[in-house]
C-alpha positions as CSV (number, residue, x, y, z in Angstrom):
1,X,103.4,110.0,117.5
2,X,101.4,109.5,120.6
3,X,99.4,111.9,122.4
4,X,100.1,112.9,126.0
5,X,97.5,111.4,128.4
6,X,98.0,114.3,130.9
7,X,98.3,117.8,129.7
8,X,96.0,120.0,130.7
9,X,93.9,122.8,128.7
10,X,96.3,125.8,130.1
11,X,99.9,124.0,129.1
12,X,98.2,123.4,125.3
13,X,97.3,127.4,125.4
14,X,100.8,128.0,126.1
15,X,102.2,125.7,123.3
16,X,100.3,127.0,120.8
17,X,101.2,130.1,121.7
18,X,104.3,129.9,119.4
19,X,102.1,129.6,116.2
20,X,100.8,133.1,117.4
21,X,98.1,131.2,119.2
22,X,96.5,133.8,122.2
23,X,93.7,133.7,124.3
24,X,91.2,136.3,123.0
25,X,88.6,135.1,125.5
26,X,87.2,132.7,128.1
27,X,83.8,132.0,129.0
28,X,83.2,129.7,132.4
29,X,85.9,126.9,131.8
30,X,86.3,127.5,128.0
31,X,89.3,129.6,126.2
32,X,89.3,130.8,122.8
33,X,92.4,131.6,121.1
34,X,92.7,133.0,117.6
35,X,95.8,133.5,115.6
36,X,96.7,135.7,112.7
37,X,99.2,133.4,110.5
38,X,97.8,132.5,107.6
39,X,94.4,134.7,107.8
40,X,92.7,134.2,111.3
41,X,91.7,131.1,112.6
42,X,90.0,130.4,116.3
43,X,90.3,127.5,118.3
44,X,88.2,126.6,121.7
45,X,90.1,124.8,124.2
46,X,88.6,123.7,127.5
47,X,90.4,124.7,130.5
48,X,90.4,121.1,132.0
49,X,93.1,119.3,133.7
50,X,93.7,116.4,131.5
51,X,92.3,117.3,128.4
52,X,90.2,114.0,127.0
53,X,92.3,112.4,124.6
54,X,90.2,112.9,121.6
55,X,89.3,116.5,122.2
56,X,92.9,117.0,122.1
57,X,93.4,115.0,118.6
58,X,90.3,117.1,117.4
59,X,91.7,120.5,118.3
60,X,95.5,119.5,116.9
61,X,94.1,118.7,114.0
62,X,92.1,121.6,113.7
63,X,95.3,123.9,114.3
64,X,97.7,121.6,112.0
65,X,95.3,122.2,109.1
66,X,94.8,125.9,110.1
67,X,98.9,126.0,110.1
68,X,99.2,123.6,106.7
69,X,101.3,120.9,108.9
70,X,100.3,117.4,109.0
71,X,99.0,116.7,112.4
72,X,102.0,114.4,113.0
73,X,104.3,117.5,112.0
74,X,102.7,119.6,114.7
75,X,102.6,117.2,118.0
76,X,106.4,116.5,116.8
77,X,107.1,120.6,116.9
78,X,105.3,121.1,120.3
79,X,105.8,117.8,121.8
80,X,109.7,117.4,120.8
């Protein structure tokens, strides 16, 4: 599946918010959210409007490993 050219840093925060993603913090122009499911894990997620493609591919995968989904499984959940 593709990744979207124009979504910015805020609308990701808010889709990962139903794998118990929340923003613990942000610093400047940079939030951190940390979930709970499967032990804790933190992601960084610049609050940009778009997002670069590959820093979105880099944090995706970071979460779909995190959440033992194949990256592919994960953009189809929040992007479907």
């Amino acid at each position: 599946m593709r990744l979207p050219r124009d979504l910015s840093g805020g609308q990701l925060a808010k889709l990962l918010a139903a794998y118990g993603y929340v923003i613990t913090r942000q610093t400047g122009s940079h939030m951190r959210l940390t979930t709970r499911r499967h032990g804790e894990h933190h992601i960084t997620i610049p609050a940009h409007d778009p997002l670069r493609v590959g820093t979105l591919n880099s944090i995706l995968t970071d979460a779909a490993a995190h959440l033992q989904l194949t990256k592919d499984q994960l953009l189809a959940a929040l992007f479907d």
